[in-house]
Structures are given as C-alpha cells and as structure tokens.
Residue, then its C-alpha position, 0 to 999 in steps of 0.5 A: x234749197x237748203x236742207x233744214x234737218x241737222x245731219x248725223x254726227x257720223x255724216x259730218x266727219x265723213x263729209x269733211x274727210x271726203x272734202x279733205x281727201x279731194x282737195x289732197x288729190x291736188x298734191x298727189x301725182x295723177x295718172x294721166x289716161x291720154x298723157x298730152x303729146x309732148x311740148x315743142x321746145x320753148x324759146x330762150x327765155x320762156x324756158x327759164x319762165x316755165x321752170x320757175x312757175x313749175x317750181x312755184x306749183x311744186x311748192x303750192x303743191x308741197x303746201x297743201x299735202x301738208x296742211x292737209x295732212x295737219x287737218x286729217x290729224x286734227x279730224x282724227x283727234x276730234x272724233x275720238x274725243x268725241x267718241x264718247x258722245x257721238x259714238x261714232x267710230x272711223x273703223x266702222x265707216x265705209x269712208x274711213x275704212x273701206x272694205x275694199x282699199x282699191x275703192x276708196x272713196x278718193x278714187x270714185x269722187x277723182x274719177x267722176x270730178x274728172x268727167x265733171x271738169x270735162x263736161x262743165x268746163x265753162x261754166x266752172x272756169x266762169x265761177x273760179x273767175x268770178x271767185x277770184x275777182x272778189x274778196x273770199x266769202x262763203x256766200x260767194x262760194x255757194x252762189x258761184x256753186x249753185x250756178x254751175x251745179x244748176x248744170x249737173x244732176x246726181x252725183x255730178x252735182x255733188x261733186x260740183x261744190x268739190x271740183x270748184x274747191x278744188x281749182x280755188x285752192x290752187x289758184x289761191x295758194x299760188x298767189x301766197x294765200x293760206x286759204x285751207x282751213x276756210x275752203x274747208x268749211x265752205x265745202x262741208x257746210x255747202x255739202x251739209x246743206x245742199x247735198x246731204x240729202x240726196x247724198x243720204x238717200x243714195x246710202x251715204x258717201 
C-alpha cells in the first residue's frame, strides 16, 4: 500500500543518501567472511575471456564510484541551498554523521542486504531477469520489487527494493547503459512510498 502522507524533507534527503551510499557499495571492494576456494586454471583461450570481462567489470565498476560521487556532491549542494527553507542539516542527522563512524549506516544495510541476497536468491534473481527483459521503467521496477518483497518482512523488506537496485545497476552498466540518475529515483520514490512508514516507526535509517 503506498503511503499517502508527504514524508520529512530531512527523511527525503537521508533516504536518497542511503540509496546512493548502497549502490557505492558495488564500487567498493568487500571483505569476503568465506573468500571461495580457488578456481582450477582455465583452459587457453578461456584465460583471455576472463581477463577481459574482468576488466569490463573494473571498468563498470570505475563508472559508477564516479557518477556516484557526482550525485553525493549535487545532494550535498542541494541541502545546503535549501537549508534556509527546510532547516535540515547533515551534521545533526545520524545518516549523515553517525555518532559512531564504525557504524555507519552503509555497514548495517550491506551486512543485512547480504543475508537478503542469501535468503531470496530466486526470487531476486527471477525479478532482475524480468527487469531485464523489458524497457526500464519505474512501474516495472516496483511490481518486480513488490513480488520479491512479499517474501520479506522488517528491515529485510526494505532492503528488498536496495538489493534489486543494486544487481540492476550492474548489469545495466555492464552492457553501456548510463542508468544511475534513474535507478536513483526508483529506490527514493519506492522507499518513499513503500517503506518510509515502517522505516519511521523504527526511529528512522
């Protein structure tokens, strides 16, 4: 049910910091709690396959640290033109300036949008499929989102619309797209209407 109440102006610009800081996650290199035991060697040929779609990601990667680095700037400069109007300030919110920099909001939401991948594998594997397959549109973002979150409950369910974004940004830089501005928008309005309540009622991010 989407929520009808106009959130906080301080919840909106927390709410696109957390989306943003999430999707950086991608460009930021993870410890690895169980690192994979090592590949056999591959055969001739496969050798210089994996090297170049390496590189590819590297380069994916690379792109997105970037533009998201861009659009922390431009959130930054939007909230202290507004700051006149809104009254909201970054060094009084918790998001922005955590009392305690071990843990930060970015470390929470990766440790559990990890146990998320684990425990609804299929189902966000189906909807990043599906994603895929069709023109990107916000509508087809929050139906492939509702289905798998309808297998989440609490924070999990947040996390839900995060974690898809996430995998959707990936695999749309990888093949060239430049899709950062928009699945930007689709995790705030989603969040916005789906989850600010529950998020709210918790005592906010």
């Amino acid at each position: 049910m989407a929520s009808t109440t106009a959130v906080p102006v301080g919840f909106h610009y927390e709410t696109k910091y957390v989306v943003l800081s999430y999707l950086g996650l991608l460009a930021q290199e993870k410890p690895q709690e169980h690192p994979p035991p090592p590949p056999p060697p591959p055969a001739p040929g496969a050798q210089q396959q994996l090297m170049t779609q390496h590189a590819l990601e590297k380069e994916a990667l690379e792109k997105i640290k970037v533009e998201i680095e861009e659009e922390l700037k431009r959130l930054d400069e939007e909230i202290l033109e507004a700051f006149t109007t809104t009254g909201f300030d970054c060094h009084t919110s918790p998001v922005f300036s955590p009392a305690n920099p071990e843990s930060s909001i970015e470390d929470c939401l990766a440790h559990l949008g990890e146990k998320v991948s684990q425990e609804l594998k299929e189902h966000l594997h189906k909807a990043l499929q599906t994603l895929l397959s069709k023109p990107v549109t916000y509508q087809e973002y929050r139906e492939r989102t509702q289905e798998a979150a309808a297998h989440a409950s609490g924070w999990n369910k947040v996390l839900v619309p995060l974690v898809l974004l996430q995998q959707f940004l990936m695999e749309l830089t990888r093949r060239g797209q430049e899709p950062l501005s928009a699945l930007v928008n689709f995790g705030v309005t989603y969040l916005e209407d789906y989850s600010a309540d529950y998020i709210i009622q918790q005592g906010g991010w």
